[in-house]
C-alpha positions in Angstrom: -27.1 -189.4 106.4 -27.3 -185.5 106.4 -23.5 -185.0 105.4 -21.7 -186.3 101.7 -18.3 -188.1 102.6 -15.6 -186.9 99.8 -12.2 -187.4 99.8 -9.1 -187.4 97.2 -8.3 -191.3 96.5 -5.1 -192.7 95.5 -5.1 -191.8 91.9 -6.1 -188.3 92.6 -9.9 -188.8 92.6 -12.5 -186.8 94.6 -14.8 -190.0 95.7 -18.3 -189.7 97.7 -18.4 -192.4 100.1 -21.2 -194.8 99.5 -23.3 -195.3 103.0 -23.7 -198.8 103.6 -25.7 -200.7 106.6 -24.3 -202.4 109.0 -26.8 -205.3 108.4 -25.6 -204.9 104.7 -21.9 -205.1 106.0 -22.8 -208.4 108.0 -24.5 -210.3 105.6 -22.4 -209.8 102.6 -18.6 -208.2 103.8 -16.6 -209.6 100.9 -18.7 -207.9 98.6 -18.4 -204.7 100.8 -14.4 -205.0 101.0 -14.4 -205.6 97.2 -16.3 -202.8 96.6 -13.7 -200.9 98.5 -11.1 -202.5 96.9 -12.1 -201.5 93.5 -12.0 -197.6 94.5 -15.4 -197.3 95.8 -14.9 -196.8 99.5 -18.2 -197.0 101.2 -18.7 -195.5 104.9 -20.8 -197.8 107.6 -23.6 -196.5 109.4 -26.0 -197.4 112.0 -29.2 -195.8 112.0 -28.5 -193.8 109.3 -25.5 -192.4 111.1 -22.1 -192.7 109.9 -19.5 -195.1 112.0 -16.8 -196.6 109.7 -15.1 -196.4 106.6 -13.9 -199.0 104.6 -11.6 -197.9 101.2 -8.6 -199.6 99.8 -5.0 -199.7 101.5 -3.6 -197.7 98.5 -6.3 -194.7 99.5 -5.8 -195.4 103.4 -1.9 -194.3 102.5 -2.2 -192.0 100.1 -4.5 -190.4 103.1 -1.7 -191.2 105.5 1.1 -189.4 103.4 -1.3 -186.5 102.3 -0.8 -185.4 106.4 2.8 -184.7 105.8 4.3 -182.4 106.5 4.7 -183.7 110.1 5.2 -181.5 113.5 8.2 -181.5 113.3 8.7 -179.9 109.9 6.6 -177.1 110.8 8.0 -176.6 113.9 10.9 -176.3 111.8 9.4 -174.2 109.3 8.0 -171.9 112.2 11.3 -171.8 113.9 12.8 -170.2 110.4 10.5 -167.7 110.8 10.3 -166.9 113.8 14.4 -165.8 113.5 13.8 -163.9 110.3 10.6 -161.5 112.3 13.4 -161.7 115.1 16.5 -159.5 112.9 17.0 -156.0 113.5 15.4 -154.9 109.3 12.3 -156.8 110.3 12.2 -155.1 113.9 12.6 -151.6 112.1 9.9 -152.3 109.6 7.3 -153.1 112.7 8.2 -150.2 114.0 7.5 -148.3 111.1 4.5 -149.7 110.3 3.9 -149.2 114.0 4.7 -145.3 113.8 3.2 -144.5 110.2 0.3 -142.1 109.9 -2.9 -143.8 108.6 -2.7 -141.2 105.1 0.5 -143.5 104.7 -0.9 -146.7 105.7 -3.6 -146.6 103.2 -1.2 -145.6 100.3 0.9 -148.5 101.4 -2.0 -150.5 100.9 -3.6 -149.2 97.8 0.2 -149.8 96.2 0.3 -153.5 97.5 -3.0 -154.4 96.2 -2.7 -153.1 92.8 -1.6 -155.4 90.2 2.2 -155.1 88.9 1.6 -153.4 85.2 3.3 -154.9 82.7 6.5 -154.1 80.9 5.9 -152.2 77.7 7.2 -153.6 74.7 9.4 -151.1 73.0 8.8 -150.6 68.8 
């Protein structure tokens, strides 16, 4: 199998996924779903090619929630953001940005890259 599975288990574990045969699956599957069971999810193949995984159900949901945020909370979250680019100070700072000479472009960008200096202590 030319790739290594990985994935973060239930506890917070990066896991490889063991590659098991399908003959191994057929002849012994309790062991297999044991193995699984245990927090060694193992990943079926077929001629060294990978076609199903078997892990626990507390690592199938911790996968599950892991895909949250859902659509519609990012639709959400790009609907907030979408009204803040749309108010009249964000218009006028595109246009700015738009208008500035490149001198002033690169200053702007030289100061935003620099690292904030810290406060000095006074004594």
């Amino acid at each position: 199998m030319a790739a290594i599975l990985k994935f973060r288990n239930a506890r917070g574990e990066v896991r490889s996924l063991e590659p098991v045969p399908a003959s191994r699956l057929k002849n012994a599957p309790g062991a297999i779903v044991d193995q699984a069971v245990a927090g060694h999810p193992v990943v079926i193949t077929k001629h060294d090619a990978p076609r199903a995984v078997i892990l626990s159900f507390d690592d199938f949901e911790a996968l599950a929630r892991a895909r949250e945020p859902g659509l519609e909370v990012l639709e959400a979250r790009f609907e907030a953001l979408l009204a803040g680019m749309q108010k009249p100070e964000a218009k006028r700072a595109v246009r700015a940005a738009l208008d500035a000479a490149p001198e002033a472009l690169g200053r702007a960008a030289v100061a935003g890259a620099r690292k904030p200096r810290k406060a000095r202590r006074a004594g």
